[in-house]
N, C-alpha and C positions, 0 to 999 in steps of 0.2 A: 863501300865508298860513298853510295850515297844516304847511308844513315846519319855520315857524322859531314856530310854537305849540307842536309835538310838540321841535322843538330846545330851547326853552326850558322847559318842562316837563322835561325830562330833565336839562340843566345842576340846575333847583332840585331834584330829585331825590337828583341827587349832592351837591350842596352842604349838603341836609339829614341824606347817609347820612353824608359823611365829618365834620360836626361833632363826633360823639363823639370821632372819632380826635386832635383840637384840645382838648378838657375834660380838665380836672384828674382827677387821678384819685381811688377816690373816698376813702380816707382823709383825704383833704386838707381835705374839704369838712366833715364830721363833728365836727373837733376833735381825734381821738384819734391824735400823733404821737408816735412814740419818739425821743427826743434823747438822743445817747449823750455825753456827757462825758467826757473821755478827760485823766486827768492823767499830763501827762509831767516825770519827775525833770529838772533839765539843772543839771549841779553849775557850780560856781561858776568863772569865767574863769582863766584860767591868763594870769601876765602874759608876755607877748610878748616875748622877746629879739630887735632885728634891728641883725644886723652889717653895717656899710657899708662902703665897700672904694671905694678912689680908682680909677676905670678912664680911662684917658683917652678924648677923645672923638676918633673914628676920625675922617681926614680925610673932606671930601664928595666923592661922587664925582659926577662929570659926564655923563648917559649923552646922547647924539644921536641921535636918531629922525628916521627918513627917514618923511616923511607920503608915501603914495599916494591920490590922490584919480580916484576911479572912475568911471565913469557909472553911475548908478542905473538897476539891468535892468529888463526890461520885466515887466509883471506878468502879461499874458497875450500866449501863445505863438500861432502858426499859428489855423487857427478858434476859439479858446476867446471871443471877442465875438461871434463867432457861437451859441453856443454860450449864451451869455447873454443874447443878444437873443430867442433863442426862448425861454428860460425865462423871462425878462419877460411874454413876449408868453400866455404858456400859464398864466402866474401870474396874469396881468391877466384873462383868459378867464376863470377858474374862479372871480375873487372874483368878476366881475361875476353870473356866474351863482351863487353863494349868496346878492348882496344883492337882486338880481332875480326869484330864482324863489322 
């Protein structure tokens, strides 16, 4: 009981230091912000000459693909389920002891 009193004192802790780091900053909050208005000249459009030009349209071509259909490989090799059966097991161990103790 008093592991996870001193745990959680400590979470509200941090969650109180890191607040500032989340808050506006502080000009924001006072009213006094500089807006800079920025005018930009952009002269007047230039009209568009586009030449078009007959091209013929190339014949289609036909490509033929050879599909290879695979077996889908294994995703774990030699002991790697082993491997992960002990981390389960060592995973499970450790949460039980922090919701327990």
């Amino acid at each position: 009981m008093l592991k996870k009193t001193i745990l959680a004192t400590l979470i509200g802790a941090t969650l109180l230091a890191s607040g500032a780091a989340f808050a506006d900053r502080p000009y924001y909050r006072h009213g006094h912000r500089d807006v800079v208005v920025k005018h930009v000249y952009h002269p007047a459009p230039r009209p568009v000459v586009v030449h078009r030009y007959y091209q013929p349209r190339p014949a289609p071509v036909v490509v033929q693909r050879h599909v290879v259909v695979q077996q889908p490989a294994p995703v774990y090799y030699g002991d790697a389920g082993l491997a992960i059966l002990a981390g389960a097991v060592i995973g499970g161990a450790i949460a039980y002891q922090i919701a327990n103790h």
